[in-house]
C-alpha distance (Angstrom), angle and dihedral (degrees) to the residues before:
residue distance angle dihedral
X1 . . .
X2 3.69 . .
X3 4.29 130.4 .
X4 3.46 112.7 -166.0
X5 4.17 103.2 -172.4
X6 3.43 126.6 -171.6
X7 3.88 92.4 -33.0
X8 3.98 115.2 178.7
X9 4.14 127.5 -178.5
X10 3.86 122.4 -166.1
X11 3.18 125.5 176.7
X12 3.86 125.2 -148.6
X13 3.69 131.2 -175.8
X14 4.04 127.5 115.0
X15 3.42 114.0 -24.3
X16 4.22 124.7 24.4
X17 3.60 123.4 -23.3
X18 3.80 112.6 -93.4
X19 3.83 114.6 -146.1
X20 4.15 103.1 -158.6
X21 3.94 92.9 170.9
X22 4.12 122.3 30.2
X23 3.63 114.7 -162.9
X24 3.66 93.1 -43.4
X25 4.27 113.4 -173.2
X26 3.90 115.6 180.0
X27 3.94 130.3 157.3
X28 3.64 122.0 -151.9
X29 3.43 129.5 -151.0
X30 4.22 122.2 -121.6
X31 4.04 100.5 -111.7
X32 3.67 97.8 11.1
X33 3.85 130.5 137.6
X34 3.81 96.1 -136.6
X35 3.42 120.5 172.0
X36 3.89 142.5 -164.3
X37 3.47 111.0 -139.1
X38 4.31 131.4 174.6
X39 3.47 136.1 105.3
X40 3.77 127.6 -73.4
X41 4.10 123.4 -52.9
X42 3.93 82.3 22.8
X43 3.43 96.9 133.9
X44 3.89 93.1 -117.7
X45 3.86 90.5 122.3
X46 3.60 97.8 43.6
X47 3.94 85.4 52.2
X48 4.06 90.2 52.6
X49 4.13 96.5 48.7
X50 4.00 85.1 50.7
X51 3.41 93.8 54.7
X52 3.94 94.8 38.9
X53 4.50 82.5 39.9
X54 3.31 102.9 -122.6
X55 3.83 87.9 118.1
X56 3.97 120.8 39.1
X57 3.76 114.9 -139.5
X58 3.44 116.5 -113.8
X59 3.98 89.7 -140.4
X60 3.73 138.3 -4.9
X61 3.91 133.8 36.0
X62 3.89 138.2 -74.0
X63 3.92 110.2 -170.5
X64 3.96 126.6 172.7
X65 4.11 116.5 -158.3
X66 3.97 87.8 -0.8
X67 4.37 83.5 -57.3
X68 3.87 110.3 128.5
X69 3.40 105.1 -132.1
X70 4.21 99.9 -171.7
X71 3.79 88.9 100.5
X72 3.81 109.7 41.5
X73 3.38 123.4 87.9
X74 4.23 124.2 -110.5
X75 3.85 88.0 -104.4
X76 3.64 92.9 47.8
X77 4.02 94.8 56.4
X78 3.74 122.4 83.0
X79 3.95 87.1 -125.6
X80 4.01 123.0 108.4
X81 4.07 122.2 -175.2
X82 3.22 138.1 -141.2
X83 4.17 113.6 -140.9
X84 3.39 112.5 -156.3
X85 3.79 85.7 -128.7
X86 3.97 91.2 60.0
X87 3.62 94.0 -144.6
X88 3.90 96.9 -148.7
X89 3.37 120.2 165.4
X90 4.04 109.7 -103.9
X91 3.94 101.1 -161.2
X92 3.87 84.8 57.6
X93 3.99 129.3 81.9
X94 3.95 120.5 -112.4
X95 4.38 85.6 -103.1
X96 3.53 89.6 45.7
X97 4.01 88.3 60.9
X98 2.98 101.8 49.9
X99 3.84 98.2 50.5
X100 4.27 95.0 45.6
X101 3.79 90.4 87.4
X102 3.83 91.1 43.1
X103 4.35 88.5 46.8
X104 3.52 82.3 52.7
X105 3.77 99.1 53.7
X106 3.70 83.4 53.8
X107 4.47 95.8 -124.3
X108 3.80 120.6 155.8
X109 3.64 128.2 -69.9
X110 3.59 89.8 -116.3
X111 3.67 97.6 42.0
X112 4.05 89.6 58.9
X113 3.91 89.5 42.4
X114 4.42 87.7 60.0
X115 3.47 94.5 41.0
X116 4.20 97.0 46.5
X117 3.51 83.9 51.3
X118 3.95 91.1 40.7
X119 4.67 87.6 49.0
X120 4.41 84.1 44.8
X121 3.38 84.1 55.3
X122 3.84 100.0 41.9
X123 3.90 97.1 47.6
X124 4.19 93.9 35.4
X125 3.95 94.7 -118.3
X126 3.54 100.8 119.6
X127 3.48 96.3 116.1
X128 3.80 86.6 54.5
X129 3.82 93.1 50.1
X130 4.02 90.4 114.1
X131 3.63 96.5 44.3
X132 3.73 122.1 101.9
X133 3.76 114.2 -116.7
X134 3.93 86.9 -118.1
X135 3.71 90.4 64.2
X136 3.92 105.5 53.7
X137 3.92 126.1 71.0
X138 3.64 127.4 -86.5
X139 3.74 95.7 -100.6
X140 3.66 90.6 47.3
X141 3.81 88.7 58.3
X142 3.42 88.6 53.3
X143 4.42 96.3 58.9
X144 4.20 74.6 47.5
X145 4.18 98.9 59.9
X146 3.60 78.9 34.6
X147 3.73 100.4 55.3
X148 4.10 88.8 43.8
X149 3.72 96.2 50.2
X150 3.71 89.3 55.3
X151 4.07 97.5 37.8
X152 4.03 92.6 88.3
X153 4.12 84.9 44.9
X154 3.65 96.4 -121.1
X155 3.79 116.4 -152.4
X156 4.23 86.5 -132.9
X157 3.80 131.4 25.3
X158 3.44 111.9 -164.1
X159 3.86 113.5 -165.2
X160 4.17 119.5 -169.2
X161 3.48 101.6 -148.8
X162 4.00 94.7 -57.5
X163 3.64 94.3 170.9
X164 4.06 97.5 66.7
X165 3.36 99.2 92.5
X166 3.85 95.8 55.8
X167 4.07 128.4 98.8
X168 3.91 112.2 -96.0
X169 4.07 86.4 -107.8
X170 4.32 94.4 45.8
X171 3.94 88.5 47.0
X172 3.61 94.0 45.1
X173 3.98 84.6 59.1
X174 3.65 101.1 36.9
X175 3.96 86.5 60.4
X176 3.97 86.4 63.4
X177 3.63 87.3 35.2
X178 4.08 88.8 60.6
X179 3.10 95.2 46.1
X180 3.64 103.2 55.8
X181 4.12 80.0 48.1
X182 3.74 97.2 61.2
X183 3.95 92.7 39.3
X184 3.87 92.8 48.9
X185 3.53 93.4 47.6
X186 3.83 111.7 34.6
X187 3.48 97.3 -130.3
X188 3.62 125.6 142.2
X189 3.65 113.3 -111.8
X190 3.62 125.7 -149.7
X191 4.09 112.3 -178.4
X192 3.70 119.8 174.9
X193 3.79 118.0 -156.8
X194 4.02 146.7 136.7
X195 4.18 81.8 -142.0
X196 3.48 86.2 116.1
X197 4.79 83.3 176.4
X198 4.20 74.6 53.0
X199 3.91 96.7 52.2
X200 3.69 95.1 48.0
X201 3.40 98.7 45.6
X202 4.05 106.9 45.0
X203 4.10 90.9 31.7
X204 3.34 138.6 109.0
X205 3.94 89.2 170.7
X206 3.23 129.0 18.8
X207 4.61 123.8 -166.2
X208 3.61 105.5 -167.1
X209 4.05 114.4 -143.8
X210 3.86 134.9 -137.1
X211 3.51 137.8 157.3
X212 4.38 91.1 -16.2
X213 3.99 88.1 -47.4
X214 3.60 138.6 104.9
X215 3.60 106.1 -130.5
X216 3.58 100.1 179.8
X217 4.49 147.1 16.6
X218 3.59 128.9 -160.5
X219 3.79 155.7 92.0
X220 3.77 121.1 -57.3
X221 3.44 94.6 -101.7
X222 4.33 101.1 38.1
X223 3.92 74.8 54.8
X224 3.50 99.3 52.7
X225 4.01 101.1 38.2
X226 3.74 103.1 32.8
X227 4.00 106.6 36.1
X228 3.72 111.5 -174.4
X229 3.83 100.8 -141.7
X230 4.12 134.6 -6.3
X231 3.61 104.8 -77.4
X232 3.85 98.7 51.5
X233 4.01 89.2 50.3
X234 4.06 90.5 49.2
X235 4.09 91.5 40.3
X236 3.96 93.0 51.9
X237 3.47 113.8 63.5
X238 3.95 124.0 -42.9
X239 3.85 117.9 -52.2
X240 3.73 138.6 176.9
X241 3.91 116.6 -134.2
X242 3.81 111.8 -151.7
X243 3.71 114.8 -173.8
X244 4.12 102.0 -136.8
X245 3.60 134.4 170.0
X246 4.38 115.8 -111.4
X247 3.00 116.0 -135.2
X248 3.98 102.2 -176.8
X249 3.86 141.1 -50.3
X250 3.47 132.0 -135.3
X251 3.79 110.9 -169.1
X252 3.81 112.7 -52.0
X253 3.83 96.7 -9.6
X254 3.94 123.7 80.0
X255 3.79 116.3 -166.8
X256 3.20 108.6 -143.4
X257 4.18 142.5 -173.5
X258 3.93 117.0 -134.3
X259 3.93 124.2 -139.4
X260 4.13 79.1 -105.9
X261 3.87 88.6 59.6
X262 4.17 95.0 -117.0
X263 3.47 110.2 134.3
X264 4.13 119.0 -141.2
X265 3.64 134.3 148.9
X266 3.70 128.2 -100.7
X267 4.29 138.5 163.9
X268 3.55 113.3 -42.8
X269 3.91 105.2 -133.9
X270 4.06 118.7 -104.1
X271 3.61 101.4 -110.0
X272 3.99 101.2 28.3
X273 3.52 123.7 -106.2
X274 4.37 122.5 -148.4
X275 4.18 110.8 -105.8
X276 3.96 111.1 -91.2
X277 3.80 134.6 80.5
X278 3.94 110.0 -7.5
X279 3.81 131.6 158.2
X280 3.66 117.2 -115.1
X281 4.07 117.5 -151.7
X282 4.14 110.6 -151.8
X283 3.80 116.2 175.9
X284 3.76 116.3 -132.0
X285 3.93 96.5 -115.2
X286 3.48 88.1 56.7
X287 3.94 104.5 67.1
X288 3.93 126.8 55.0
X289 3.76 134.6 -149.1
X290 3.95 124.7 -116.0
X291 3.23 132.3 171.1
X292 4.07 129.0 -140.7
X293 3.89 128.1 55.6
X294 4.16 125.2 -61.5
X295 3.61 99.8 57.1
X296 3.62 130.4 129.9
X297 4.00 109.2 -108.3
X298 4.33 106.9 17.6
X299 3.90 109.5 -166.0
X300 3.76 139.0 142.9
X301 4.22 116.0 -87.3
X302 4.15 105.7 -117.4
X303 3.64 106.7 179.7
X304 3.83 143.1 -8.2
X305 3.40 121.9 -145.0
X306 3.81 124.6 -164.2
X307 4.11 116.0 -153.8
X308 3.60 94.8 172.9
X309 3.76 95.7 -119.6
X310 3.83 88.2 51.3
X311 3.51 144.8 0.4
X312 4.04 128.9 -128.4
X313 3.44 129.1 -142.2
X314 4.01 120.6 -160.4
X315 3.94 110.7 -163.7
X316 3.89 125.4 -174.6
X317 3.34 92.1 -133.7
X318 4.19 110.8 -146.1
X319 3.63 107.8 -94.6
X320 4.44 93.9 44.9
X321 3.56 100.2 -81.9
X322 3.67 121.1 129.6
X323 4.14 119.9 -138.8
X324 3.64 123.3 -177.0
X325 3.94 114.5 -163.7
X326 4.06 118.5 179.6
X327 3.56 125.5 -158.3
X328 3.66 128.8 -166.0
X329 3.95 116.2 -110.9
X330 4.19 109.5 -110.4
X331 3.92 108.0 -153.2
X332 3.73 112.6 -99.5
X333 3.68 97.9 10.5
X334 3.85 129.7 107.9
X335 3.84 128.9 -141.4
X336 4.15 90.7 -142.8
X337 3.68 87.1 -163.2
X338 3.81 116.7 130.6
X339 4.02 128.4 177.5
X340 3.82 115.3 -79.2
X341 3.51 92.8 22.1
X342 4.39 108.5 139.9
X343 3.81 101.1 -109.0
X344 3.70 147.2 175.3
X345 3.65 136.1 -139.9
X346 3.89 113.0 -156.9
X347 3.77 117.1 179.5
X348 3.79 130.5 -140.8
X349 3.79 119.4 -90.6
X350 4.23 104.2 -90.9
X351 3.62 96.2 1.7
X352 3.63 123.3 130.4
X353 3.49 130.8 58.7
X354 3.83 134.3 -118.1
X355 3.85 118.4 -141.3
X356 3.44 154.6 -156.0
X357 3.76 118.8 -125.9
C-alpha cells in the first residue's frame, strides 16, 4: 500500500542542521495495522506528516498504490490523520462532525446521511449523534475524530498517538477498540507511539525508531523475543543484559558460557556475530528463582517487589551484576523469599537472546 524509499528529512534554520529522518525505507502492507514505535525525538512523527504531506522530504520517495505522493498536496492524497488533539469542532453536534469532511468533498445529501449513520454505527455513538462534541467525554471524542477520518473511506489513517490523552482504563479499551476499527473496515492503519504495551497489542507490524532510523520490523511477538540489536531489546519490555562469553553458533542456536561458567544454549543473533565477549538479553518472565547450590547464576536476593498481578525479584547476582526476574502470583501460594536470602537464578532451556551492539 505504501513504499517509503530512501526517504531523508533535515531540518535547517539558525544554528546546525538537524537530520530527524536518515535515509529511512519502509513498506507497508494494504490493510495492515502498522505502527511506528520509539521514544521521543525519534523521528516517528516526522515520518507520519511526510507520508500524510504536511512535511516535504528533504530526499527520497513516499508512494501509495505505486502513486508518488512527494508532489501532491495533503488534500489531494487519499490519507486522513488522526491528531492526538482531535481537533473537532465544539459548536457542532457529534453527526455534524462526522459529515464536515464529507460537506467538504462536496457528496450527496443522502450519501452523507448513510454513511453518518454507517461512522455512528462504526464507533458506537449513535445515541450521542445529537450531542455537541463539547458535551461528551474525552474518549467519546475520540470514536468522533475517528468516525470522521474514516467517513470519506480513506485508503490510510494515520493516527499520532491519539490515545495519550486517555485514562489508563479508557486507553486500555480504545486499543481493542482500534483494532476492531481497522479490521472491520480494511483500512490501513498507521499509529505512531512510544506505548511500546500499545504497539504490541494493536500491531500487526511494528518499526522501532531511533535517532531518524528504523532500527527494526516485525510482529509483536518476533519483536519482543528475538530483538535485533540492544536498543530494541531495552525499549520493548524489561530485559536483563548479561555480558557472556560465545562460544559458537550453529544456525539459530548460540552456545554460550555464563559469568558462573555453566555452559547452555540460547538464540543465535540475526546477522552472526564471531565467538568472544557478547551481551546476552533475557527477559524477566523467562528465568526462575531456586534456592540451594548448582544453579546457573548464584547471587544474594536485594528486594522483592509485589505488583499485585506479579511479584519481582532483584538479585545481586555474584560477580556485581544486577538481575531482576518476575513471577506471576499463583492463588494460595507464597514466594517465602526474603532480602539477603542466598539465591539462584536458573534460566529456561533456549531462552535468551544474543545481540548485536
Amino acid at each position: 500500500m505504501i513504499e517509503i524509499a530512501n526517504v531523508s528529512k533535515i531540518f535547517t534554520g539558525r544554528g546546525a542542521p538537524f537530520t530527524a529522518l536518515d535515509d529511512v525505507s519502509v513498506t507497508i502492507r494494504e490493510n495492515e495495522f502498522f505502527t511506528l514505535l520509539g521514544p521521543s525525538g525519534c523521528g516517528k512523527t516526522t515520518l507520519l506528516r511526510v507520508i500524510a504531506g504536511f512535511i516535504d522530504p528533504t530526499h527520497g520517495a513516499v508512494k501509495l498504490e505505486g502513486q508518488d505522493l512527494v508532489k501532491l498536496p495533503p488534500y489531494r492524497r487519499p490519507v486522513n490523520t488522526v491528531f492526538q488533539s482531535y481537533a473537532l469542532f465544539p459548536h457542532m453536534t457529534v453527526a455534524q462532525n462526522i459529515a464536515f469532511g464529507l460537506e467538504m468533498l462536496d457528496k450527496p445529501s443522502a450519501e452523507i446521511k448513510a454513511t453518518v449513520d454507517q461512522m455512528l454505527e462504526l464507533v458506537r455513538m449513535t445515541p450521542m449523534a445529537d450531542r455537541k462534541t463539547s458535551e461528551i467525554s474525552g474518549g467519546q471524542q475520540q470514536r468522533v475524530a475517528l468516525a470522521r477520518a474514516l467517513a470519506p473511506r480513506p485508503k490510510v489513517l494515520l493516527l499520532d498517538e491519539p490515545l495519550s490523552a486517555l485514562d489508563f482504563k479508557l486507553r486500555k479499551d480504545m486499543q481493542l477498540e482500534l483494532k476492531r476499527l481497522q479490521s472491520e473496515t480494511g483500512i490501513t492503519f498507521v499509529f505512531v507511539t512510544h506505548d511500546q504495551e500499545e504497539a504490541l497489542t494493536m500491531s500487526d507490524r511494528i518499526a522501532v525508531m531511533n535517532a531518524g532510523d528504523i532500527r527494526q520490523i516485525g510482529g509483536p511477538r518476533d519483536i519482543y523475543d528475538h530483538p535485533a540489536e540492544r536498543f530494541v531489546a531495552d525499549f520493548i519490555g524489561d530485559t536483563n543484559f548479561l555480558e557472556v562469553e560465545l562460544l559458537a553458533t550453529e544456525g539459530e542456536t548460540a552456545r554460550i558460557r555464563l559469568p558462573s561458567g555453566v555452559e547452555t544454549e540460547v538464540r543465535a543473533p540475526r546477522d552472526g556475530v564471531a565467538p568472544g565477549p557478547v551481551t546476552l538479553a533475557v527477559r524477566p518472565e523467562h528465568a526462575s528463582l531456586s534456592g540451594g547450590d548448582g544453579a546457573a547464576l548464584p547471587g544474594t536476593l536485594a528486594n522483592v517487589v509485589y505488583f499485585g498481578t506479579d511479584t519481582h525479584f532483584h538479585v545481586d547476582l555474584d560477580g556485581g551484576a544486577r538481575f531482576v526476574l518476575r513471577q506471576q502470583n499463583q492463588p494460595g501460594t507464597a514466594q517465602g523469599w526474603s532480602v539477603g536470602d542466598a539465591v539462584t537464578v536458573t534460566l529456561a532451556p533456549g531462552v535468551g537472546q544474543v545481540l548485536r551492539d
